[in-house]
Each structure stands twice: as C-alpha cells, then as structure tokens.
PAZAPA-4460 file (N, C-alpha, C; in steps of 0.05 Angstrom, whole numbers, plus 32768, in hexadecimal, padded with zeros to 4 digits):
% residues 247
    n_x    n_y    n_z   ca_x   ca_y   ca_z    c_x    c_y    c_z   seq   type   mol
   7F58   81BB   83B6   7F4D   81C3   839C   7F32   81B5   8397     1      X     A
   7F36   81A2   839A   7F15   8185   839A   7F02   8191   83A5     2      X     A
   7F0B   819D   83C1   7EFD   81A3   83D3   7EF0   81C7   83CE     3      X     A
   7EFF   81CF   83BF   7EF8   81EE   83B0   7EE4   81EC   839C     4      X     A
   7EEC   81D6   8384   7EDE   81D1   836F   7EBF   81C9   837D     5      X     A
   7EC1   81B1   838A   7EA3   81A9   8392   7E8E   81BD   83A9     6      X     A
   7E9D   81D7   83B6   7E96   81ED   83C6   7E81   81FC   83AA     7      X     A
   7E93   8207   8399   7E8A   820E   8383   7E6F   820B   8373     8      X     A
   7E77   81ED   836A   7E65   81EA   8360   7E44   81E6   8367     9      X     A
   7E45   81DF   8380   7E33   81D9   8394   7E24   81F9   83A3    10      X     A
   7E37   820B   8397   7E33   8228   839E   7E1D   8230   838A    11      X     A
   7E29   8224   836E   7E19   8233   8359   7E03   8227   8359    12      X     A
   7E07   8203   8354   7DEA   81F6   8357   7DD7   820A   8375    13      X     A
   7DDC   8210   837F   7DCE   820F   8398   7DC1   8232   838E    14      X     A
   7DD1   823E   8384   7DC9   8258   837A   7DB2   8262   836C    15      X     A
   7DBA   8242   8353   7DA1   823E   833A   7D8C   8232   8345    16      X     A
   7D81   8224   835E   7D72   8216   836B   7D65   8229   8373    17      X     A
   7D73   8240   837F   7D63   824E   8382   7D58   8269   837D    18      X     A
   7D5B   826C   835E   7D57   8283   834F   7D6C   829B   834D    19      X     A
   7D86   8299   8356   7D9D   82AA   8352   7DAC   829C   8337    20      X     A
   7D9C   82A1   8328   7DA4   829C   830E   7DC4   82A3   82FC    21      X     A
   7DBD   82C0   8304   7DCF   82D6   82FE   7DEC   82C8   830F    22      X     A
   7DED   82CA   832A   7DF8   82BE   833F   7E03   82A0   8330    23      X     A
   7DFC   8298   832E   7E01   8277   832B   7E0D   8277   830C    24      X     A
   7E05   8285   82FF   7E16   8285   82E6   7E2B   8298   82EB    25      X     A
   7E32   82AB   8304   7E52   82B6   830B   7E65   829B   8312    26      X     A
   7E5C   8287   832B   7E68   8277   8336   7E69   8259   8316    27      X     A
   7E5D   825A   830C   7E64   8244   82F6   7E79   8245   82EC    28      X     A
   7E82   8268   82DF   7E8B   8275   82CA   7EA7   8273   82EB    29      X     A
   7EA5   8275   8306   7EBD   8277   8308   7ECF   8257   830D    30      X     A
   7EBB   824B   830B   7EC3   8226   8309   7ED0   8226   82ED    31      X     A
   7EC5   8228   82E0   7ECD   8226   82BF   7EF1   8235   82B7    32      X     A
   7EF5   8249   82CB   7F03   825C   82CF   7F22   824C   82D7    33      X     A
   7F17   8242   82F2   7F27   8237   8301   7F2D   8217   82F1    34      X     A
   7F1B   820B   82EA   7F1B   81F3   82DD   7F10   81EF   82C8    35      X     A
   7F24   81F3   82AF   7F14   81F5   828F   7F0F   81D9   828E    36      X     A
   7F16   81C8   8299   7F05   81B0   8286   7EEF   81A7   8294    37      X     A
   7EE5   81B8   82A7   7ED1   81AB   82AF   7EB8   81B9   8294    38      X     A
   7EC5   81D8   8293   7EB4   81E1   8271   7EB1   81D4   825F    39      X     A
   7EBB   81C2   825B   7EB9   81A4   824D   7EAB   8189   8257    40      X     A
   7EA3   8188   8267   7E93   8176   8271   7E7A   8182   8273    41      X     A
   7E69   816B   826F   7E47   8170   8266   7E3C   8179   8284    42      X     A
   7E3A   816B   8291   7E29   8175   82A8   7E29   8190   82B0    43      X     A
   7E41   8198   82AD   7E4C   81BC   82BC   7E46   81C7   82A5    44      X     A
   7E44   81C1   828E   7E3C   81D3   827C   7E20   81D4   8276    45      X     A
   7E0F   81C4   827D   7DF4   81BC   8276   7DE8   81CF   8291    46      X     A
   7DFA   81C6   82A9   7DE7   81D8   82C0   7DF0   81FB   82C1    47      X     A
   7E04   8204   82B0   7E0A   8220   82A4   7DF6   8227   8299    48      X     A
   7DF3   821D   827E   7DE3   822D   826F   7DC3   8222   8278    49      X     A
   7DBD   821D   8287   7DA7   821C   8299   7D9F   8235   82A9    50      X     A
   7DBC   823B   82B1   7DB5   8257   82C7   7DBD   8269   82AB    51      X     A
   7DC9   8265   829D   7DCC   8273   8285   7DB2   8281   827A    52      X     A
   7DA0   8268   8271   7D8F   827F   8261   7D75   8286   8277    53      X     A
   7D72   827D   828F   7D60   828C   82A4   7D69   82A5   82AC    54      X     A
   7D87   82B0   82A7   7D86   82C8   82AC   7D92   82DA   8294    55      X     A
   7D95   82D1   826E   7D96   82E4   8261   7D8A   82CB   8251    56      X     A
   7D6F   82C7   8240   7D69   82BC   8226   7D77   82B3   8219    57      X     A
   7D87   82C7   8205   7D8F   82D1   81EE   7DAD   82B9   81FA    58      X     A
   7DBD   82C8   8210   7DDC   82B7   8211   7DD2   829D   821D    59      X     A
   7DC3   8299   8224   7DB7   8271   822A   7DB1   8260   821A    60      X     A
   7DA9   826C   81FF   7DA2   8264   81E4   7DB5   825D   81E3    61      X     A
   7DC7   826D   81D7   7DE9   8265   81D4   7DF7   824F   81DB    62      X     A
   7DF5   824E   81F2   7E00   8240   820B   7DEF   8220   8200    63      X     A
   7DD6   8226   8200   7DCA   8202   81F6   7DD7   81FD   81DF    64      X     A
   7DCF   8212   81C9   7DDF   820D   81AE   7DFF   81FD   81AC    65      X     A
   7E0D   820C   81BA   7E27   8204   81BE   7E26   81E7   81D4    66      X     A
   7E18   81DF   81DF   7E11   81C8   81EC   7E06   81B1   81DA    67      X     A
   7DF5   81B9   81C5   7DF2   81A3   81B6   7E06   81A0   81A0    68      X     A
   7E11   81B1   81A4   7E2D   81B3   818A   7E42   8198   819A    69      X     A
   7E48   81A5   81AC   7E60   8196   81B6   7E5B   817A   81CB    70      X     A
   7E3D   8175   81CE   7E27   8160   81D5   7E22   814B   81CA    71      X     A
   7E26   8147   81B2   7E03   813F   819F   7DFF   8124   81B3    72      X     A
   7E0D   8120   81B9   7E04   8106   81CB   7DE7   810C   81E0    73      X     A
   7DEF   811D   81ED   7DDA   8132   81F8   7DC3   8142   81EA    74      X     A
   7DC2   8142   81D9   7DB4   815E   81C7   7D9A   815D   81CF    75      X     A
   7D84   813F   81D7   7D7A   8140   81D6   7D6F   814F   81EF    76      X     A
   7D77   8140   81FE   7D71   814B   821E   7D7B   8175   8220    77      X     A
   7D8D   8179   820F   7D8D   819B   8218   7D74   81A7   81FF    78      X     A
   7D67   8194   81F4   7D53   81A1   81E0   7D3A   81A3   81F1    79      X     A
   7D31   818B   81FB   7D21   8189   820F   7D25   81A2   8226    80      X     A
   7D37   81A0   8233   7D3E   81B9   8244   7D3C   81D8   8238    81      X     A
   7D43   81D9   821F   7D3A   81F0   820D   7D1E   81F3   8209    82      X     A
   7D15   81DF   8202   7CF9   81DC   8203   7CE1   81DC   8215    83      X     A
   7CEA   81D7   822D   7CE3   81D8   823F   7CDE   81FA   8253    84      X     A
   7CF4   8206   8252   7CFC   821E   8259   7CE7   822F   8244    85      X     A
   7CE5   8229   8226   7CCF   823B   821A   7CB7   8230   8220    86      X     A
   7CA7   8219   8225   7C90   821B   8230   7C91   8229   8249    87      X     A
   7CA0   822C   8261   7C9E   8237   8279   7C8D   8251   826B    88      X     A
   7CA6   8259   8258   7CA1   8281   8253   7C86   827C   8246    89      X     A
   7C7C   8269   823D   7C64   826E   822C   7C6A   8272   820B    90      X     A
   7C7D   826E   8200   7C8B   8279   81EB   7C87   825C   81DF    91      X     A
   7C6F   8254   81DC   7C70   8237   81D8   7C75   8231   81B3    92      X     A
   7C6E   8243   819B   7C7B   823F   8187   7C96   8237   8182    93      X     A
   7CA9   8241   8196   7CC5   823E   8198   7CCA   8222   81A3    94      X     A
   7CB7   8216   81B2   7CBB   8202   81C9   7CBB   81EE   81B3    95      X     A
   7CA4   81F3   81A3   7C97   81DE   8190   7CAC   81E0   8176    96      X     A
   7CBB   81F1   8172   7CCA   81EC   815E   7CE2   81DE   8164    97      X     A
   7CEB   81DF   8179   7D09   81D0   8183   7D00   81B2   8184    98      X     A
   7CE5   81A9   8190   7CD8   818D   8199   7CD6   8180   817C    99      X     A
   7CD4   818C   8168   7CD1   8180   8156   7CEA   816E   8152   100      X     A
   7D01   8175   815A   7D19   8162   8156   7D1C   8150   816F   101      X     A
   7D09   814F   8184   7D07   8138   8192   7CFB   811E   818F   102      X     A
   7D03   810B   819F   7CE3   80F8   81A0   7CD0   80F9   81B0   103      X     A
   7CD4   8112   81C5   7CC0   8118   81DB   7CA4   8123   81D4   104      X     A
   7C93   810A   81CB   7C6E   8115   81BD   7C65   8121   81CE   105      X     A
   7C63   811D   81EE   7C5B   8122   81FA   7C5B   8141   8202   106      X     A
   7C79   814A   8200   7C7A   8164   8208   7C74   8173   81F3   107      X     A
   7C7D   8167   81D4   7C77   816C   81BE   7C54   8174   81BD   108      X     A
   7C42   8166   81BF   7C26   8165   81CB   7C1A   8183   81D9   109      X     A
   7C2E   8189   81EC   7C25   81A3   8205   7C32   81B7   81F5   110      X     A
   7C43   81B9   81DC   7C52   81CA   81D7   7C3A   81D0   81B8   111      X     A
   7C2F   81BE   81AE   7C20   81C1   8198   7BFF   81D0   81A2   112      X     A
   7BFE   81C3   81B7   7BE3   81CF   81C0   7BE7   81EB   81CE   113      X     A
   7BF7   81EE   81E0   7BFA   820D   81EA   7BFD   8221   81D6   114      X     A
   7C04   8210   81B8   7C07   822E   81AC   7BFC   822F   818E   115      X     A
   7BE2   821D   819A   7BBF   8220   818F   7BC4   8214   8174   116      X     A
   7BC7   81F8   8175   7BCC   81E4   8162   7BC0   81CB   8178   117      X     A
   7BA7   81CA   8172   7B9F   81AE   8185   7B9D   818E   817A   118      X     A
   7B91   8191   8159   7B9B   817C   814D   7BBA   8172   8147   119      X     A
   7BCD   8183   8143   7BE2   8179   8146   7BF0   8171   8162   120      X     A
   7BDB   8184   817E   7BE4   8179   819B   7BDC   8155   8192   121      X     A
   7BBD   8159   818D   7BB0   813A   818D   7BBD   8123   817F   122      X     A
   7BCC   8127   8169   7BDF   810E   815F   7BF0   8109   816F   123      X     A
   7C00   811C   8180   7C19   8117   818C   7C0A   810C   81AB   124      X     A
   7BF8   8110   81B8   7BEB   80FE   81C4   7BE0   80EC   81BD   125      X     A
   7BD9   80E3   81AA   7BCE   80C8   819B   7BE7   80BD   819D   126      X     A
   7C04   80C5   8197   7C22   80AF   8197   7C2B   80AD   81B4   127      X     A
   7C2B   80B9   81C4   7C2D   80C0   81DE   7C1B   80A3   81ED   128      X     A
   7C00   80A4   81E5   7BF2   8091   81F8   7BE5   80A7   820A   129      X     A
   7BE6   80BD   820B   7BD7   80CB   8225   7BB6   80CC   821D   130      X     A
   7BAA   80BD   8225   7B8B   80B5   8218   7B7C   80C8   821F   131      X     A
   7B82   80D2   823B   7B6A   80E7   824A   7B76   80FB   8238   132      X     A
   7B8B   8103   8230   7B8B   8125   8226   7B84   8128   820A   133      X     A
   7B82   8103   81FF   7B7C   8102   81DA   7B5B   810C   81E7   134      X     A
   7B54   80FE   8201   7B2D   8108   8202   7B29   8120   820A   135      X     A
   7B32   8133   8218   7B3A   8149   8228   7B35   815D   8206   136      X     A
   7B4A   8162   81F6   7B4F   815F   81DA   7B32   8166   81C7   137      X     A
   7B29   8149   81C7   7B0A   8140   81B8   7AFD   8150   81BE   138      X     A
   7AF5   814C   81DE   7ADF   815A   81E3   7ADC   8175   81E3   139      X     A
   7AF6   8186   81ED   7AF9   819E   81DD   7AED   81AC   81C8   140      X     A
   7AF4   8199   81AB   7AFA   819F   8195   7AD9   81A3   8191   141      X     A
   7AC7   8186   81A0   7AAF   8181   8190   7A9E   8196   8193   142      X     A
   7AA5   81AB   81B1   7A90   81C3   81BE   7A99   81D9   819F   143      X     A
   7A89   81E0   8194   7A8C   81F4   817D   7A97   820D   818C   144      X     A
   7AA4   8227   8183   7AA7   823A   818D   7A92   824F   817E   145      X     A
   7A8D   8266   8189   7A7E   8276   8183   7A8A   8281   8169   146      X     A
   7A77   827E   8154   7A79   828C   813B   7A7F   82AB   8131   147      X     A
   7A9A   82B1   8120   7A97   82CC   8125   7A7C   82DD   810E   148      X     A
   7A78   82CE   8102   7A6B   82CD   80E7   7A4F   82CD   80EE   149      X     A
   7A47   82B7   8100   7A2E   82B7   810B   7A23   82CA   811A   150      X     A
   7A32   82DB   8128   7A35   82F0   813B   7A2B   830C   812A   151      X     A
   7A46   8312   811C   7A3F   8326   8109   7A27   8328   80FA   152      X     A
   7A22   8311   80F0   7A04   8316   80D9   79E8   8319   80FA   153      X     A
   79ED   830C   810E   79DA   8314   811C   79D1   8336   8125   154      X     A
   79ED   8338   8127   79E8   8353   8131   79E3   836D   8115   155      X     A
   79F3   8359   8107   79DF   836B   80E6   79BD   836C   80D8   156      X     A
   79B6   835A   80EB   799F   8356   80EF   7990   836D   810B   157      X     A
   799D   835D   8121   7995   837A   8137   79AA   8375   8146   158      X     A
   79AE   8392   813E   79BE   839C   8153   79C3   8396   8170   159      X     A
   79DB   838A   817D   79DB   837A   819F   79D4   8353   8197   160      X     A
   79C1   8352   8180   79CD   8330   8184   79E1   831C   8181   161      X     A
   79EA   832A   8172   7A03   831A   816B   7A16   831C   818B   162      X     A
   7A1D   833A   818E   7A28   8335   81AE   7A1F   832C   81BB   163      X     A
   7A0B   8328   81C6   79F4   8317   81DE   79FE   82FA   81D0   164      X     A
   79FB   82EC   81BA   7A04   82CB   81B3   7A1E   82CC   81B3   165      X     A
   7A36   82DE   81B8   7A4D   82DD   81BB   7A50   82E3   81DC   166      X     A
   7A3E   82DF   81E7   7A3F   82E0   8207   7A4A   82FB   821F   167      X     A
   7A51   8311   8200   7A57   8330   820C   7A3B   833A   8210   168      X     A
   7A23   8339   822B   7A0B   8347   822E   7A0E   835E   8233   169      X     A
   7A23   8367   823A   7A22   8385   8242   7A26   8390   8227   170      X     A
   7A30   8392   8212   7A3F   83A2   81FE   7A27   8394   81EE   171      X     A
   7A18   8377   81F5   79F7   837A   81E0   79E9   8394   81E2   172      X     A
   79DF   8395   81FF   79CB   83AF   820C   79D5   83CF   8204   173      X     A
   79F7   83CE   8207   79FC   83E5   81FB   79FB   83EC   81E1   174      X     A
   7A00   83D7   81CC   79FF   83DE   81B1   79E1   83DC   819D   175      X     A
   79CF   83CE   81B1   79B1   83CC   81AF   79A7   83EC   81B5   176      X     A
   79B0   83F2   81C3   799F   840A   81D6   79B5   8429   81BE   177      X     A
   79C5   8422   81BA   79CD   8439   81AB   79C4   843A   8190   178      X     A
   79BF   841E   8187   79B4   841D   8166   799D   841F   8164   179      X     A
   7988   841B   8182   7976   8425   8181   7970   8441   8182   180      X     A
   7978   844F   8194   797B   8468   8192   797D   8476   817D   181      X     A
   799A   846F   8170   799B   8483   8154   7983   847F   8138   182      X     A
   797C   845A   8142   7960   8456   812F   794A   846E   8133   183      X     A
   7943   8473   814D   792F   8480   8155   792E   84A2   814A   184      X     A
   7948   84A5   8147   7951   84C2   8147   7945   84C3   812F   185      X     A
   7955   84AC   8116   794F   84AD   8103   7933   84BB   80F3   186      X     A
   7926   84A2   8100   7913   8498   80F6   7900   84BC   80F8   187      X     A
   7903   84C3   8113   78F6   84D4   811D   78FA   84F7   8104   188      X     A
   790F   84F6   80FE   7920   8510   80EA   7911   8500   80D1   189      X     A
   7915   84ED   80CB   7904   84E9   80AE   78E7   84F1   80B1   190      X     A
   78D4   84E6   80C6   78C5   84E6   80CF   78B4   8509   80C8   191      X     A
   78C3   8517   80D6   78CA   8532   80D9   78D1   853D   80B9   192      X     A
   78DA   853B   80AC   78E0   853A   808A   78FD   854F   8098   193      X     A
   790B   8545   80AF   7924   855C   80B6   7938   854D   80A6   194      X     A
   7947   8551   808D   794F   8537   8078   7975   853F   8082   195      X     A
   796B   855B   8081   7991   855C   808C   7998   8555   80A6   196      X     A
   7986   8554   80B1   7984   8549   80D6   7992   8529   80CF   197      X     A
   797B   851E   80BD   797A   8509   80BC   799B   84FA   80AA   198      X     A
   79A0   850A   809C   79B5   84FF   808F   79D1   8506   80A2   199      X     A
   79D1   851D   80BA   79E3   851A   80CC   79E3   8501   80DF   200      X     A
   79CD   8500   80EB   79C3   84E5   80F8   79D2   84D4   80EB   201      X     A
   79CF   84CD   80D2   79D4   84AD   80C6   79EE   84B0   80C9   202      X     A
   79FD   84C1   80BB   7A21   84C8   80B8   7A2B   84C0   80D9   203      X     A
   7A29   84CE   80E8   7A32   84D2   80FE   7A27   84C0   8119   204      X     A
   7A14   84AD   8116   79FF   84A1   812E   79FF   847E   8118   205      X     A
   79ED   8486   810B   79E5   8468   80FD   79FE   845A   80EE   206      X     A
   7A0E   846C   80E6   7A20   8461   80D2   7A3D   845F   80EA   207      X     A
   7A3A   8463   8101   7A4D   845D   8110   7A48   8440   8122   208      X     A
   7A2C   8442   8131   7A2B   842E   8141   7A16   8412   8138   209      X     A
   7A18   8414   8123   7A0B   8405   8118   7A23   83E5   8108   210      X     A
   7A35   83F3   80F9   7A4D   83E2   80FB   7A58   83DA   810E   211      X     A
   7A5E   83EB   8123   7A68   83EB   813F   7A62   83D9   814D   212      X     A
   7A43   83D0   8149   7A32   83B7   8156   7A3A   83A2   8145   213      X     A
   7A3E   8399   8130   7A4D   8388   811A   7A6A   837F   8122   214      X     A
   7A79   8394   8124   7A94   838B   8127   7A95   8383   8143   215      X     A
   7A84   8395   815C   7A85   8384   8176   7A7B   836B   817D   216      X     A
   7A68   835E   8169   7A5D   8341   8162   7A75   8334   815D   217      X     A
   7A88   8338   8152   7A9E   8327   8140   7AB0   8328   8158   218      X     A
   7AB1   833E   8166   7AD6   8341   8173   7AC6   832F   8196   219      X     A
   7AAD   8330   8195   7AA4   831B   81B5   7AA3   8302   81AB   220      X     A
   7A9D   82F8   8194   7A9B   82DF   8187   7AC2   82DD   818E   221      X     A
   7AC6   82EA   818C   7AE6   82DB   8187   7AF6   82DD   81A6   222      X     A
   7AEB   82F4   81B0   7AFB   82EC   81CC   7AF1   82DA   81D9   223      X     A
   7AD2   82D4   81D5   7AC9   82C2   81E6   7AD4   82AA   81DF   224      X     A
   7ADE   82A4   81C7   7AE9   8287   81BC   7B0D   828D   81D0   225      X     A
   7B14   82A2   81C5   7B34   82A0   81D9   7B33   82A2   81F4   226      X     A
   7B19   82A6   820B   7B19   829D   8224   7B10   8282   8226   227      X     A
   7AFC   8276   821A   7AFE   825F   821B   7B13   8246   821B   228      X     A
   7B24   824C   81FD   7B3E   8242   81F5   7B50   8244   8214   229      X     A
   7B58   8261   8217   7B67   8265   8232   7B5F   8259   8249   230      X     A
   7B49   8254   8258   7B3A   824C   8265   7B3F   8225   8272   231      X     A
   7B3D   8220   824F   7B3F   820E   824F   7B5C   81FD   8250   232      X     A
   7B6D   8209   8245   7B86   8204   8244   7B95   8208   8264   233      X     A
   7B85   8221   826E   7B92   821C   828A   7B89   8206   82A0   234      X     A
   7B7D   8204   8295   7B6B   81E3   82A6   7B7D   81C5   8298   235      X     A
   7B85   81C8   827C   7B97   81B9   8279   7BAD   81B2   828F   236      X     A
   7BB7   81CE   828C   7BD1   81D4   8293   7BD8   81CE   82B1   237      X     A
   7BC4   81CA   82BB   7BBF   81D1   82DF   7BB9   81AB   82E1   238      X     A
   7BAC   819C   82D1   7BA7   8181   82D4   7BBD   8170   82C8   239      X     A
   7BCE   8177   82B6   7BE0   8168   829F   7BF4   816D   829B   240      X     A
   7BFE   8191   8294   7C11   819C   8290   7C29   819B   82AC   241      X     A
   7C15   8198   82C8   7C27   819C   82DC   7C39   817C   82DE   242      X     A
   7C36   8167   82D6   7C44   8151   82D5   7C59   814F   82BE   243      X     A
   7C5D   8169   82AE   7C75   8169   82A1   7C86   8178   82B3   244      X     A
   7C9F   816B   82B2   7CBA   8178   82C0   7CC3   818B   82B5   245      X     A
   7CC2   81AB   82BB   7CCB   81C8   82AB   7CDD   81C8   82C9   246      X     A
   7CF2   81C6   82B7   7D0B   81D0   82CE   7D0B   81EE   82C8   247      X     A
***
C-alpha cells in the first residue's frame, strides 16, 4: 500500500511538472480517494489545487480558498501562490489585490507596476531595498510622455502636426494632404462664387477631415505613451521580473 501511495503520488507530481494538469489532478483526486487523510494534510492539498486551478480557474480558486480556510498557518504561502499564478496570466489587478494581505513588497511591487500604478510599485520598492528598480522607476517617470492636449491643439492649428509630434508620420502626411486638399477645393468654389459647391465641400470634406486630424493627434499621443509604457515594462520584466519564482 506505501508502495501504491508513493507510485501515485509521484505520478501526479510528475504529471503537473509537466503540464498534464488535467491528468495530475485525476491521479491526486485518486490518492485522496484511496487515502482521505492524506486530503487533510497540507502538502497533497497545496500540490492539488496547484494542478487545480492550471487546468480550471474558477475550481482552483476554490481549492486555495478552502486551503487557507483549513491552513491559516499556511495562508500566506497559498496567497503568494495565488498571486503568483495571476501575475503569470497577466491579470495583475487580481495579483495585487490578494498581495495586499501579504508581507511580500517585493512581489507586491511587480504586481502594482504591471497594472500601471508605478508610484505605488516605487514605495513597495523603496521597503523592499531593490535600489536599481526604485532608479529604473525615476528615470522612467522623469522622460515626460507625449501630450494628448499638446497634440490636438497642434493639429488644430495645422492639420498633420500634432500627429508628426505624436511620432505617427504617416497618418501626419495623410491628414495634412487631405485637409489640404479639401482647403483647396474650398477655397477654389468660394473663389468661383459656386456657394452650394462650397457649402457641400465644407459638410462632407472640411467638416469631416479636419476633426479627424484632431482626434488622430490625441489617439497617436496616447498610443505612443502605451508602447512606450509596454516597451518598457517588458524590459523590466526580462531584467527583474525573471528572478521572481512563478511556479
């Protein structure tokens, strides 16, 4: 039987090791089966709902819940592991809300910044001691991001600058060259005294791409700030983030 039980369990570990998730939470569930009190002991239950919520979310939740219920001795370490598993997914609001009942700043830190709270990453690195990521952090913060405001009044001014200082040159040239255009049309039907020409023109040409160049000032000002942000965060993540342990 010793020799059944430790076949087993060494089945399922070996299952969850290597991504038979599904698998390894059959062989747990038939340990638990065969031997209820081991469902009572922390380790077999802690390495369950491990393969637990890698292959359903929703019943692994559970499974931690009911682990820090019947744990608390533990709680902290399956919060971490909870916490941990939502930074993997990127679901880092969730990560950052469970960390709050830890004392882990550090992970607390990667969980505040992934999910675009950098002064509150920066305190929990200031308690932490991690000095390069409090500077990493700073220097960030000090590079300004492109203005969406600055953008827009440019290109309310002419048309294509505001995109060209939001670093979209192609969609400058295009929204330059179209507001020029319909200017020209304009200008040309007044010119002409053609006034109904001219008042289709405006409705349909001026009064379309003329905002159009406004609002595309605002929406390159802002992606260019969320590739940067992204950009930058994956350079974090690739120098700093890889020395946290995400089981």
């Amino acid at each position: 039987m010793i020799f059944f039980l430790i076949t087993q369990l060494s089945l399922a570990d070996s299952l969850y090791e290597n991504g038979y998730y599904g698998l390894a939470r059959i062989e747990y569930e038939r340990v638990f089966f065969f031997y209820p009190e081991l469902g009572r002991e922390w380790q077999s239950r802690f390495q369950y709902a491990r393969a637990m919520i890698k292959e359903n979310e929703a019943d692994g939740v559970q499974a931690f819940e009911s682990l820090i219920d019947d744990f608390p001795e533990h709680k902290t370490e399956a919060r971490i592991t909870l916490a941990e598993y939502y930074l993997e997914k990127k679901r880092y609001y969730l990560a950052g809300n469970i960390l709050r009942f830890t004392d882990k700043t550090r992970l607390k830190g990667f969980g505040y910044l992934f999910d675009g709270q950098p002064l509150e990453a920066l305190r929990m690195f200031r308690t932490s001691g991690d000095t390069q990521l409090v500077r990493e952090i700073n220097e960030y913060l000090r590079v300004p991001g492109k203005s969406m405001r600055t953008a827009m009044a440019l290109s309310m001014v002419l048309p294509g600058a505001g995109e060209f200082y939001a670093g979209n040159s192609r969609q400058a040239v295009i929204d330059f060259l179209v507001n020029l255009g319909s200017g020209l049309l304009l200008y040309n039907a007044l010119h002409r005294k053609m006034y109904v020409d001219a008042g289709l023109i405006f409705v349909f040409l001026v009064q379309r791409f003329y905002p159009a160049s406004v609002y595309h000032a605002g929406k390159s000002a802002k992606e260019w700030n969320e590739a940067r942000q992204r950009q930058w965060l994956e350079n974090i993540k690739k120098d700093y983030f890889k020395m946290v342990k995400v089981r």
